[in-house]
NUPA-215334 format. One line per 8 residues: for each residue x negated, y negated, z negated of N, C-alpha, C. Coordinates in steps of 0.2 Angstrom, whole numbers. Example, Ala and Ser with C-alpha at 12.3 -4.5 7.8 and 13.67 -1.06 7.14 Angstrom:
2
-66:28:-39:-62:22:-39:-66:16:-39; -64:11:-35:-68:5:-36:-64:0:-39
! end
This chain:
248
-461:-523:-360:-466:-526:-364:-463:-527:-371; -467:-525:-378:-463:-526:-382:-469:-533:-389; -466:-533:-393:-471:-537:-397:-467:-543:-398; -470:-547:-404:-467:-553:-408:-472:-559:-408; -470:-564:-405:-470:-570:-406:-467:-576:-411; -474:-580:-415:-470:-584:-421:-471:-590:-421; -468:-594:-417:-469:-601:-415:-469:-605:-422; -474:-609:-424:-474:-613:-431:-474:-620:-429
-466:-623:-428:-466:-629:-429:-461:-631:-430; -461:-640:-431:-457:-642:-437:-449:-646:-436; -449:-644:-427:-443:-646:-425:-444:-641:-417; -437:-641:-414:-435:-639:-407:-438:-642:-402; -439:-643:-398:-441:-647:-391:-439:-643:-385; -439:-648:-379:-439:-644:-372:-444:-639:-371; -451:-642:-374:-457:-635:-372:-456:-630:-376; -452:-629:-383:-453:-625:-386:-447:-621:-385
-439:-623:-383:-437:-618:-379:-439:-615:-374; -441:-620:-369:-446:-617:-364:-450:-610:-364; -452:-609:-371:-457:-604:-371:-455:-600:-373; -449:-602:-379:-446:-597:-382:-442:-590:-376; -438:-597:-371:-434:-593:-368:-439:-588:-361; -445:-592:-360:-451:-586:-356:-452:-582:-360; -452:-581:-367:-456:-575:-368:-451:-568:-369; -444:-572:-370:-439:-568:-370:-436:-564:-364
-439:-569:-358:-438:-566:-352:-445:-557:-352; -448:-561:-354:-454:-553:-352:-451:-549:-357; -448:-550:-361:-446:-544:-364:-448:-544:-374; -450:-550:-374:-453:-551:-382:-448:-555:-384; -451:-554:-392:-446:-558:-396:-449:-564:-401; -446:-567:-397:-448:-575:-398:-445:-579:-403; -445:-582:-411:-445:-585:-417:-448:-590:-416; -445:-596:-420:-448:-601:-422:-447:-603:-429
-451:-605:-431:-453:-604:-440:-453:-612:-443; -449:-615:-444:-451:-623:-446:-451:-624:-455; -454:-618:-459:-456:-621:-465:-459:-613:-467; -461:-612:-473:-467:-609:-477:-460:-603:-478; -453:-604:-480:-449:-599:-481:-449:-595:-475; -447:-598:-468:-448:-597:-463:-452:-590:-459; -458:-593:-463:-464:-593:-460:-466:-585:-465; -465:-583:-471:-466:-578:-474:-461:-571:-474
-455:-575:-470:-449:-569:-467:-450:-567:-461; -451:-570:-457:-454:-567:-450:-462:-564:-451; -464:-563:-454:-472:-561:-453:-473:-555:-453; -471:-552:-458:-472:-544:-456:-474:-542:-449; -469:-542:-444:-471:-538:-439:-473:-541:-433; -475:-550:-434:-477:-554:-430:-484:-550:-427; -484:-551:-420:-493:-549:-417:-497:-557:-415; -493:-563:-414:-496:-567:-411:-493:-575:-416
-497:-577:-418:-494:-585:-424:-496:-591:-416; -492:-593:-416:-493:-599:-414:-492:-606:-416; -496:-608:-419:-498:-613:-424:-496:-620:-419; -492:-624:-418:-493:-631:-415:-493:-635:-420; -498:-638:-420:-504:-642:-423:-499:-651:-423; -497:-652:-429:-493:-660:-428:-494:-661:-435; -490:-667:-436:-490:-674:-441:-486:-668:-446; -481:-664:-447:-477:-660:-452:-485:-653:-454
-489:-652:-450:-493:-647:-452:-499:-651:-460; -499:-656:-457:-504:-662:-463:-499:-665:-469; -493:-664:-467:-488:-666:-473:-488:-659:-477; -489:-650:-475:-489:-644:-477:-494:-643:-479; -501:-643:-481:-506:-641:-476:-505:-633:-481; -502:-630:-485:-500:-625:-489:-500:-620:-482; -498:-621:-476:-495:-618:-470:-504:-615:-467; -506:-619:-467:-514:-616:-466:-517:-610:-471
-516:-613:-478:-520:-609:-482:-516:-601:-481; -510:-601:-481:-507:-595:-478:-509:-593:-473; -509:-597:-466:-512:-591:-461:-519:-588:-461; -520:-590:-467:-530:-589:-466:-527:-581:-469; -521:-581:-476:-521:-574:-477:-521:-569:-475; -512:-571:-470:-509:-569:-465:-516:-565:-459; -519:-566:-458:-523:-567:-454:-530:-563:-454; -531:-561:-460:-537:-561:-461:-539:-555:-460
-534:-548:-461:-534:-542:-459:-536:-541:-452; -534:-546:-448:-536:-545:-442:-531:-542:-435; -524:-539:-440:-520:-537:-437:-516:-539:-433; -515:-547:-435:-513:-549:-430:-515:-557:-428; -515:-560:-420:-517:-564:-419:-514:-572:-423; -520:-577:-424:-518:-583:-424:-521:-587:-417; -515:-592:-415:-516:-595:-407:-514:-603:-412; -519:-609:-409:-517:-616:-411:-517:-619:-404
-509:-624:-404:-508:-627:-399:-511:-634:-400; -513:-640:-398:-515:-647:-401:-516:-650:-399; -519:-656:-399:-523:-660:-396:-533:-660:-400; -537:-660:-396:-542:-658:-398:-545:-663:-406; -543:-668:-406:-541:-669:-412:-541:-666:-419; -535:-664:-415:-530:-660:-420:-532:-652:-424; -535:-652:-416:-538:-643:-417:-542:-643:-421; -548:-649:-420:-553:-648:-426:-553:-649:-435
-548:-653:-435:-545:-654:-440:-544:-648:-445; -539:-642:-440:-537:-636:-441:-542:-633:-446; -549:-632:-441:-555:-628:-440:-558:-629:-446; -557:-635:-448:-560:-636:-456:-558:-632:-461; -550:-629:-461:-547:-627:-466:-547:-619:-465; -547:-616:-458:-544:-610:-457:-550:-610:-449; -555:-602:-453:-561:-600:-450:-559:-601:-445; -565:-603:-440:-564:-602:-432:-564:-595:-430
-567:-592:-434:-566:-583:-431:-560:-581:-432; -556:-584:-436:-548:-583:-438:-546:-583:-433; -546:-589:-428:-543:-591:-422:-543:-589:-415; -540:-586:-413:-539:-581:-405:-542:-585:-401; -538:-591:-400:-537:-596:-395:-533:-602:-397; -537:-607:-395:-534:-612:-395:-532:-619:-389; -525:-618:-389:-523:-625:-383:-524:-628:-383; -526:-634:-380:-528:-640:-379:-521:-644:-374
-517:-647:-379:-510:-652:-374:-513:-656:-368; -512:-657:-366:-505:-657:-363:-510:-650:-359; -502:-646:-359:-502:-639:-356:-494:-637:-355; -492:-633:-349:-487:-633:-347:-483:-625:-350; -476:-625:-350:-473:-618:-354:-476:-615:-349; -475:-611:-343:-476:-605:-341:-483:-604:-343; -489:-609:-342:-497:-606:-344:-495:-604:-349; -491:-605:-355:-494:-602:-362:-490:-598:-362
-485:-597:-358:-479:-591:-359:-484:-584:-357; -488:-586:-352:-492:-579:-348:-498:-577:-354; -499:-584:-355:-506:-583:-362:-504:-581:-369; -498:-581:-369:-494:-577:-376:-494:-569:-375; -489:-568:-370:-488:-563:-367:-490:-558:-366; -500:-559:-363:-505:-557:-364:-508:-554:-369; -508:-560:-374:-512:-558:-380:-508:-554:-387; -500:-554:-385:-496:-551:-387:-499:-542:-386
-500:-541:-379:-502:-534:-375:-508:-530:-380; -512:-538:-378:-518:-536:-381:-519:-533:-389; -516:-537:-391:-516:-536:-398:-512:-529:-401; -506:-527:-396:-504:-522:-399:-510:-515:-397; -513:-516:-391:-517:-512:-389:-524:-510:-393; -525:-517:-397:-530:-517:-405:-531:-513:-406; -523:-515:-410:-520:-513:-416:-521:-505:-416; -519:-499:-412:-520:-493:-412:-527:-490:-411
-532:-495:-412:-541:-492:-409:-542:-494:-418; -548:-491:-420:-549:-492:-426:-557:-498:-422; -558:-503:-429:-563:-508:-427:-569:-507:-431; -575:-508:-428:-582:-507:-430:-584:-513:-428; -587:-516:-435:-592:-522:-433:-600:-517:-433; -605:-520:-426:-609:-520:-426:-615:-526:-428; -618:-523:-433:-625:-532:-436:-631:-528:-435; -634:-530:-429:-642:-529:-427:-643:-538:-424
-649:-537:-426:-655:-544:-422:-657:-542:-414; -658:-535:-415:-658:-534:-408:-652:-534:-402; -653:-539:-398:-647:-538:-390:-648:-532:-388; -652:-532:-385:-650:-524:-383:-646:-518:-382; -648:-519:-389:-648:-512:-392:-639:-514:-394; -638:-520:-396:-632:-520:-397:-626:-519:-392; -628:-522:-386:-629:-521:-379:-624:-515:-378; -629:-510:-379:-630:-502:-378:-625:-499:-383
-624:-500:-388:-622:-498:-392:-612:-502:-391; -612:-506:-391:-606:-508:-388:-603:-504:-383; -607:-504:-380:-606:-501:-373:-603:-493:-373; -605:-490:-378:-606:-483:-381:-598:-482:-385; -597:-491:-387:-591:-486:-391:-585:-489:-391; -586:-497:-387:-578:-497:-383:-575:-496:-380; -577:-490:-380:-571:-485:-376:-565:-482:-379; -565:-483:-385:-564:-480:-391:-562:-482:-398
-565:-488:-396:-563:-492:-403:-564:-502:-402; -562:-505:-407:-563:-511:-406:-571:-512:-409; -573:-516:-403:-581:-516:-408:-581:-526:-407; -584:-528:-412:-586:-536:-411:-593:-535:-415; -598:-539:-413:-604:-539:-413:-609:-545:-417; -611:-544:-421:-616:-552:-423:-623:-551:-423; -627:-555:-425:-633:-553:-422:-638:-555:-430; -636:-556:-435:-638:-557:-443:-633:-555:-447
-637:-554:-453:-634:-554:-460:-628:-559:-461; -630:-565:-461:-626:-570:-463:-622:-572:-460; -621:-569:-451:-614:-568:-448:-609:-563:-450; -614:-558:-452:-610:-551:-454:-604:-554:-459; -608:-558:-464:-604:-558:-471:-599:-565:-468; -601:-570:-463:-595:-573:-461:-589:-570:-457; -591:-564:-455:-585:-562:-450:-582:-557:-454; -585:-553:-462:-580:-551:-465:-575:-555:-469
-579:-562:-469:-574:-564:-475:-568:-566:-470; -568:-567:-464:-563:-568:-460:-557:-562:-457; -562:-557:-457:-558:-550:-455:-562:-546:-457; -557:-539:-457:-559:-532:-462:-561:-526:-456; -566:-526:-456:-566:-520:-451:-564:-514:-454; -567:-509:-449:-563:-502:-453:-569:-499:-451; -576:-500:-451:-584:-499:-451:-588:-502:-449; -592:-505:-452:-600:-507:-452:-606:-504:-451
-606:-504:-445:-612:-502:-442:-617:-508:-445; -625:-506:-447:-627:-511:-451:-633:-510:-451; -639:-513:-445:-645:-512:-444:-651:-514:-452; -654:-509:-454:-657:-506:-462:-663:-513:-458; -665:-515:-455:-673:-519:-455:-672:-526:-453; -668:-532:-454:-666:-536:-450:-672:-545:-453; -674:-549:-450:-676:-552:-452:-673:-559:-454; -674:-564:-462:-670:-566:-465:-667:-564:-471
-661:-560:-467:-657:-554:-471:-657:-548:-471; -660:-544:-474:-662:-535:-471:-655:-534:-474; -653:-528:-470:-647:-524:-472:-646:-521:-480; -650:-520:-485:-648:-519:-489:-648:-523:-493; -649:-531:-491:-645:-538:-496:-639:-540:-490; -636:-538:-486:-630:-539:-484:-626:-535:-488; -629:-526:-487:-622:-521:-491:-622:-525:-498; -627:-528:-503:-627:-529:-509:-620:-534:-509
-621:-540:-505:-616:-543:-503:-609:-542:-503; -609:-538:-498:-603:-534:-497:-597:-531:-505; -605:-529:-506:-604:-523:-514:-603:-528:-521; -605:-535:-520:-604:-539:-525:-595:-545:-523; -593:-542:-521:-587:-545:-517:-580:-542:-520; -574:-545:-524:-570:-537:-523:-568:-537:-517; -565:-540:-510:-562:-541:-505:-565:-535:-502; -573:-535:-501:-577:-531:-498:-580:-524:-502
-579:-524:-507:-584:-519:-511:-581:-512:-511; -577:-509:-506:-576:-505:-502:-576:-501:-495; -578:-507:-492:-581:-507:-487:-585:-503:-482; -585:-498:-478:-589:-492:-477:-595:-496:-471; -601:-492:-473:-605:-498:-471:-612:-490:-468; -613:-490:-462:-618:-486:-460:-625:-490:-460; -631:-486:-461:-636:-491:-458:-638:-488:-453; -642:-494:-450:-645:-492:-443:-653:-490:-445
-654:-485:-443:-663:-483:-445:-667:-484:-440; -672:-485:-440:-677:-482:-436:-683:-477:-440; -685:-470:-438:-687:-467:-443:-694:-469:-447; -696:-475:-445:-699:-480:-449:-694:-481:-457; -689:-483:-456:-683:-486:-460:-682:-480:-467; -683:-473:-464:-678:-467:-466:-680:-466:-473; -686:-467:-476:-689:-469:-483:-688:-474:-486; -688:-479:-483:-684:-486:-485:-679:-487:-486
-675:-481:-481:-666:-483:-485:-663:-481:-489; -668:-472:-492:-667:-469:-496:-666:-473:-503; -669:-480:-504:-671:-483:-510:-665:-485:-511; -660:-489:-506:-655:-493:-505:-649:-489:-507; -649:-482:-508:-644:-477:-510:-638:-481:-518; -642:-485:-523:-638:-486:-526:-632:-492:-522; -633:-492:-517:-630:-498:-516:-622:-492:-512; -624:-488:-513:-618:-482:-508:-615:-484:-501
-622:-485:-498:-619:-484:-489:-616:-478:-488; -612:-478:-484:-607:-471:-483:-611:-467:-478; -616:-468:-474:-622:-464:-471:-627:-469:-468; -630:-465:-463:-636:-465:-461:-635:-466:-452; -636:-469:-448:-638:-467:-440:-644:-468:-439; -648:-464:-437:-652:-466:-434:-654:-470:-427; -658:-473:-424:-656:-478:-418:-659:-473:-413; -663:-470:-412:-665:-464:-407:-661:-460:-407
-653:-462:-410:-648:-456:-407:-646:-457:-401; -646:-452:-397:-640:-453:-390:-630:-454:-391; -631:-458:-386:-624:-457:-387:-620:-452:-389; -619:-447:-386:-614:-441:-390:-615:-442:-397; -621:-441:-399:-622:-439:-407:-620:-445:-410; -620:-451:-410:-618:-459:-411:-610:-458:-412; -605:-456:-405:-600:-455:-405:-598:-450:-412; -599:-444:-410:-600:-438:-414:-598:-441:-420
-605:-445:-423:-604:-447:-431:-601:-451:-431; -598:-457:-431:-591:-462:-429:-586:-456:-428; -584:-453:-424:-579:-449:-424:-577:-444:-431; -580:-442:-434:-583:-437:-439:-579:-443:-445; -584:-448:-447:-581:-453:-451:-572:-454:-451; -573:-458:-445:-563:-457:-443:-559:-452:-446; -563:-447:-446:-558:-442:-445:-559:-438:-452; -564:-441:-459:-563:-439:-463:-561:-443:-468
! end
């Protein structure tokens, strides 16, 4: 097993060797980061931050605002250990979508060594699938459409506009599927969204149509979706064009 583990805290302990020396046993490499210099020389090739949530993180809180950056790509995991207290605290400052998973103490090393070690797997395993956010109102369909294309890629799913734009301000996907008729926030004031953003204002963004939709999205053209799906496509052809995009 390979992968990097970045333990963030402000002094040594028995648990924290404890997990250091378990995660070196499976074959990872395990660091412990006790300040911001630390904390910015080991990052590069970190896949898993593990944040323990203490009295030195409230004396830094600088340490937060970086992991939100650290983080925001999506590339690699944030994990918070804590006291539920503490957790919440976090959650104020650094989105909860930011966050993988969070410990609740008292917890023993070997649980979190397995829970690292895992998310270490998983994470490398992300990182080589390209990510598509899915935004329809319809379960279903989104349902179905998930189903269609996790085979093959990272898909996460929200069911509004105004989730879409809080999951990108969190993370960057690498396409937006983007259903064109949604109610509250219709697809073409999300892309607008997106397009008024510099963070997002690249962002390749398909719409979802229904052939009702297919005059109506033509309008939206100054906003430059990068195409069109129709929803009455079958899977192959769904793939098809996702695969097409990728690969141009």
């Amino acid at each position: 097993m390979t992968g990097k583990i970045l333990l963030i805290n402000d002094a040594s302990s028995l648990t924290v060797d404890a997990v250091i020396s378990g995660l070196q046993a499976r074959g990872l490499t395990a660091v412990c980061a006790q300040d911001m210099a630390a904390l910015d020389r080991e990052a590069d090739d970190t896949d898993v931050f593990l944040l323990s949530v203490g009295d030195f993180l409230f004396r830094a809180p600088e340490i937060l605002d970086r992991m939100k950056e650290l983080c925001l790509s999506g590339k690699r995991m944030l994990c918070t250990v804590g006291y539920r207290e503490e957790l919440a605290v976090v959650e104020t400052v650094v989105p909860k979508a930011l966050i993988e998973r969070s410990f609740i103490r008292p917890l023993e090393a070997p649980q979190l060594v397995d829970a690292l070690a895992s998310l270490a797997a998983t994470n490398r395993e992300r990182n080589e699938r390209k990510s598509i956010l899915l935004v329809d109102d319809d379960v279903t369909f989104l349902q179905m459409m998930r189903n269609w294309l996790s085979g093959q890629y990272r898909v996460n799913v929200v069911k509004s506009g105004a989730q879409a734009l809080e999951y990108v301000a969190a993370r960057t996907p690498d396409l937006v599927l983007l259903d064109y008729d949604m109610p509250d926030m219709s697809g073409p004031q999300v892309l607008e969204a997106f397009r008024n953003v510099p963070a997002t204002a690249q962002l390749p963004v398909y719409f979802l149509t229904g052939k009702c939709d297919e005059r109506s999205a033509e309008s939206a053209a100054r906003l430059e979706p990068n195409g069109y799906l129709l929803k009455a496509m079958g899977k192959e052809h769904v793939l098809s064009a996702v695969e097409q995009f990728f690969r141009t």
